[in-house]
C-alpha positions in Angstrom: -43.1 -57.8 11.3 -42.2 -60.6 14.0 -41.0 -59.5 17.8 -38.8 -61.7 19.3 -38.0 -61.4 22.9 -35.1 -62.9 24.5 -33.5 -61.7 20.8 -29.7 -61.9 22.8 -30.1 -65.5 23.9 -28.6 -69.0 22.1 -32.3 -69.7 20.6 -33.4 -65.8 19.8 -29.9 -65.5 17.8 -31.0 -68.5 16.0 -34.7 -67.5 14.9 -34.1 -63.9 13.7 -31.0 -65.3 12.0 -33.9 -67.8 10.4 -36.5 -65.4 9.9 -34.4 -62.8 8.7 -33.3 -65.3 5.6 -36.8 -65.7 4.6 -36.7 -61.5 4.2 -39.1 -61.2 7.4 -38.6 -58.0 9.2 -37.8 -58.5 12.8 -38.0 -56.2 16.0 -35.5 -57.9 18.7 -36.5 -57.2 22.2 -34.8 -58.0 25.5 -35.6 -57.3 29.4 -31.7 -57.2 30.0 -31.9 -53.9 27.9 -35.3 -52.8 27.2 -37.6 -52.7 30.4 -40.6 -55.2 29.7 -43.1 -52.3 30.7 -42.3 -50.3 28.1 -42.0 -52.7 25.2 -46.2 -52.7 24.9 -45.6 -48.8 23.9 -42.7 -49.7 21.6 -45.1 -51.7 19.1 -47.4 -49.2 18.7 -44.9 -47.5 17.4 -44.8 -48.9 14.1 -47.2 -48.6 11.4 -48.1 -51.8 10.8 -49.8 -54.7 13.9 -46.9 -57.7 14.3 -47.4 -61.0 12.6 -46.7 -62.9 15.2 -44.3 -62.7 18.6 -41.7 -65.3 19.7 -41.7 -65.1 23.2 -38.1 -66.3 24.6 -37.5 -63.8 27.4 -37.3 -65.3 30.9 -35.7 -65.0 34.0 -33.9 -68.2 33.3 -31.6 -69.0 37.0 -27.9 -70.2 36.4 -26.7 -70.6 39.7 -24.6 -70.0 41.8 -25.1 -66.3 41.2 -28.6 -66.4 39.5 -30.3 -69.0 41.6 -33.9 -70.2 41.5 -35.7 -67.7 43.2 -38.6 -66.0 44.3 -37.4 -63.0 42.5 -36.6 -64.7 39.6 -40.1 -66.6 39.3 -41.8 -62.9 39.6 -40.2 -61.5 37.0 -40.6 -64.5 34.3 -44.1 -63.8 35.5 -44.3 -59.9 34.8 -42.4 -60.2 31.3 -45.3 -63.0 30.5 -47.8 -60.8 31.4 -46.7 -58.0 29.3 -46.5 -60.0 26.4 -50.0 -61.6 26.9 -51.1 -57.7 26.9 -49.2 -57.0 23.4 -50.9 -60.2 22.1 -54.5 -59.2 23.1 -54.3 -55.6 21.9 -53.4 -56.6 18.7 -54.9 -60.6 18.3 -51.1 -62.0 18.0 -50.7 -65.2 17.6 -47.6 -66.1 20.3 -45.1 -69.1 20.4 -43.9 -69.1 23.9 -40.6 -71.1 25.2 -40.8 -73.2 27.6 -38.7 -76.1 29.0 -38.7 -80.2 29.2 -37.2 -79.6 32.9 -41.1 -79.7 33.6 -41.4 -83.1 33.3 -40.6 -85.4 36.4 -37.4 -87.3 37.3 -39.9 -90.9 38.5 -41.0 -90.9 34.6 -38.3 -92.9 32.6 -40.7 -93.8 29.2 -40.7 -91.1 26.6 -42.2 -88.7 28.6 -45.7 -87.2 26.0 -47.6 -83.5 26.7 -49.5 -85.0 28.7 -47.8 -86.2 31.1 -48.1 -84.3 34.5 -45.4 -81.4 35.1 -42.5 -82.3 37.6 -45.4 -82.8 40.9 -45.2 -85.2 43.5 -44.7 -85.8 47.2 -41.2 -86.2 46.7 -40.6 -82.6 44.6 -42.5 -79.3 44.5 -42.0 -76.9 41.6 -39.0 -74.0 41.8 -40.4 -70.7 41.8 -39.2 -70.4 38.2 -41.0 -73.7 37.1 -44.1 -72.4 38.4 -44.1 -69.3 36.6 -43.1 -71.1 33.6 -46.3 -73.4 34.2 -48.3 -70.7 35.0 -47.0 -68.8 31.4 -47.7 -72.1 29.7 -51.6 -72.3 31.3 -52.3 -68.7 30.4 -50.7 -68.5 26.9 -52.8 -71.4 26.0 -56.0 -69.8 27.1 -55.7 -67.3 24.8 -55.9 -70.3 21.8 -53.7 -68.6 20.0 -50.3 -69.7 21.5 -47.7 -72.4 20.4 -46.3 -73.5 23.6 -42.8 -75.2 22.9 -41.1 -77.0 25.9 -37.8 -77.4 25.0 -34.8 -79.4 26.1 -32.0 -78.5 26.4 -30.5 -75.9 23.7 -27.0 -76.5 22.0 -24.5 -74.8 19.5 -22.0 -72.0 19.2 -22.4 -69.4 22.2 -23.6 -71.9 24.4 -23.2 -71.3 28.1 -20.0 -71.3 30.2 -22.3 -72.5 33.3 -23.8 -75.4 31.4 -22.6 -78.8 31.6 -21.9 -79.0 28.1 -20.1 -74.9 28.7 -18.2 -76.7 31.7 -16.2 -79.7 29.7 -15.6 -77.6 26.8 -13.6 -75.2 28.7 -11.9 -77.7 31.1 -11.0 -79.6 27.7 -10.0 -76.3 26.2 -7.5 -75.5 29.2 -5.9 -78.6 28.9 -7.7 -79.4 32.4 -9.4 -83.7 32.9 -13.0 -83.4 32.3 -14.4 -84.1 35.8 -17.6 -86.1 35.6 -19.7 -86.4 38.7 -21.3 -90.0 40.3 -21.5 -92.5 37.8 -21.8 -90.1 34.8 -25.5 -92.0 34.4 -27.2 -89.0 34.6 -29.2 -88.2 31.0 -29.3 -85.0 29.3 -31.3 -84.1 25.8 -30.0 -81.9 23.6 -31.4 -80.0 21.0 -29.3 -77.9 18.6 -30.7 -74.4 18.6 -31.3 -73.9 14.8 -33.3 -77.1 14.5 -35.4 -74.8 17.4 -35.5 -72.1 15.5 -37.3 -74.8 12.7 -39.5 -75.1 15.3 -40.8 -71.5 15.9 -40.5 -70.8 12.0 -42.9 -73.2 11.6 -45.4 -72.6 14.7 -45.2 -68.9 13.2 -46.6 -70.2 9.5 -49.0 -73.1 10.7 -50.3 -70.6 14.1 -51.0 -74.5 15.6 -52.5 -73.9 19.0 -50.9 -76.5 21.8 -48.3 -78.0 23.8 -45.5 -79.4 21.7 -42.2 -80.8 23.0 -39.0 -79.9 20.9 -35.9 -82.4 22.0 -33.2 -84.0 20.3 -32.8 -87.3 18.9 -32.1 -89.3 22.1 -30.4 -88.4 25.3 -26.9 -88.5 26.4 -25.3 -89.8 29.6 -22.7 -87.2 31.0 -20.4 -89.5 30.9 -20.8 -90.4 27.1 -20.6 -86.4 26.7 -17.2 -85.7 28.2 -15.9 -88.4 26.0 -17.2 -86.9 23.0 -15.6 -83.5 24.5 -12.5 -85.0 24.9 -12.5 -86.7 21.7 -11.6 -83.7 19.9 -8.7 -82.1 22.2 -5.4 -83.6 22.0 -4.4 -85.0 25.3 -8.0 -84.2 27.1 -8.7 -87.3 29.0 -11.6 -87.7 31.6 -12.3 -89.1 35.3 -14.8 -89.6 38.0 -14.9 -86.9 40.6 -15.4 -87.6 44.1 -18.4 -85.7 44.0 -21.6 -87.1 44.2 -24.2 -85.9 41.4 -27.6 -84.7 42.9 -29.6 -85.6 39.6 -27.7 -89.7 39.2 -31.2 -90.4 38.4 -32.4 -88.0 35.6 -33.4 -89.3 32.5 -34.1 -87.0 29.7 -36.6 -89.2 27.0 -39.1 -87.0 25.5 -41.9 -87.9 22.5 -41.7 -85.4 19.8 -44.6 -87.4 17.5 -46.8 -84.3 18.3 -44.8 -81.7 16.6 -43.8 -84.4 14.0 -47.9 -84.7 13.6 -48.9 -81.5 13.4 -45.9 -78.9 12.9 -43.9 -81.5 10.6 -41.2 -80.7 12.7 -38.0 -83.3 13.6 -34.6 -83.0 15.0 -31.8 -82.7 12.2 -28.9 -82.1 14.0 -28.1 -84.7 16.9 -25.7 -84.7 19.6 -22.4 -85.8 18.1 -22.3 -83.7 15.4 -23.6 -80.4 17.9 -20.0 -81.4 20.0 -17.8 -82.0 16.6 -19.0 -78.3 15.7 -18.4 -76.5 19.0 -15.0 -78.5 19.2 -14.0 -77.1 15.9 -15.2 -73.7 17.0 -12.8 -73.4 20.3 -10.2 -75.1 18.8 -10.4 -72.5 16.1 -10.0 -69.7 18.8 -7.5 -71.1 20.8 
């Protein structure tokens, strides 16, 4: 038996859809639904001790009407607690998701686990990033945690808020993609069943450590409207008057770690991610 929390998500749809192929029996959890205080009673439920727990289940902010917040950060922080708890009581191996938006915006090389979390002069940490970091410290103390930061995740449900969520549906409704400041600005994406690879595999190999999981190479946002647009007759798009806070971001991440040690490497990149969630709208239209 596997528990994966955050089971309603882009990436927890993915991995019980991957474990549940390989015949493994699989107890979704999610603190939408089921209150995290009460999920520690819900294992010992079952006859058997789990096998291992993917940990997904966050209090990831989507502003404007989930912003970064206090609240937010304590909450990531209980749910990781309560999880750590389930883990100890029954020696659980846990892979734990975490994110590449760690990293700093002043590092522009392929940015390695090692490489100091997003912490300078210039930028402090959002209350959610320091939960996260603090989830990632104390999973790893236990030495029996896979902690996978993550970049950002792509394919069918993806979200309306999201960049990615934002062209499709302005393509979509006929509407010019509107692409902010020079459209420089990088993003990495990741299709979500190559994460699901991922956690399959940290579940088999129980590797202890820090592994990022990104996609092939990053993508301007003004290279990804064009591919949006691409696939919508008459979709076009143009440069918004509106100046785009993170011009600047670049989104290179080394993956030779979990190439090294989980065997583990992108399969799906970027073009073909858009081709397949163009096909999917235009299918619903």
């Amino acid at each position: 038996m596997y528990i994966v929390t955050g089971s309603t998500g882009l990436i927890g749809r993915a991995v019980i859809s991957l474990l549940r192929k390989s015949e493994s029996v699989v107890v979704a959890l999610d603190h939408s639904s089921d209150p995290p205080e009460k999920w520690r009673e819900f294992v010992r439920a079952f006859d058997t001790p789990p096998l291992g727990i993917v940990h997904l289940a966050a209090a990831v902010p989507r502003p404007p009407g989930r912003p970064d917040s206090a609240a937010r950060g304590q909450l990531t922080r209980r749910v990781d607690q309560v999880v750590l708890d389930i883990a100890e009581e029954f020696n659980t191996h846990v892979v734990y998701a975490s994110g590449c938006s760690l990293y700093s915006d002043e590092l522009y090389s392929p940015m390695a686990e090692e490489d100091a979390p997003q912490v300078s002069q210039k930028v402090s940490l959002s209350p959610y990033l320091q939960a996260k970091l603090a989830g990632e410290k104390s999973f790893l103390a236990t030495k029996r945690a896979t902690v996978l930061r993550i970049s950002n995740p792509v394919g069918f449900g993806i979200s309306g808020s999201s960049v990615l969520g934002i062209f499709l549906n302005s393509a979509r409704a006929g509407r010019l993609i509107e692409v902010w400041g020079s459209g420089n600005r990088e993003q990495n994406y990741v299709h979500a069943s190559d994460i699901a690879e991922a956690v399959k595999r940290s579940l088999g190999l129980r590797e202890s450590g820090l592994f990022n999981i990104a996609g092939q190479e990053p993508t301007t946002m003004l290279e990804l409207a064009r591919m949006v647009a691409s696939g919508f007759p008459g979709a076009g798009v143009v440069f918004s008057q509106q100046n785009d806070p993170g011009e600047y971001h670049r989104a290179r991440f080394a993956t030779d770690r979990a190439k090294n040690r989980l065997g583990w490497a992108p399969k799906i990149g970027i073009r073909e991610s858009v081709a397949n969630l163009v096909k999917c709208h235009n299918a619903i239209r």
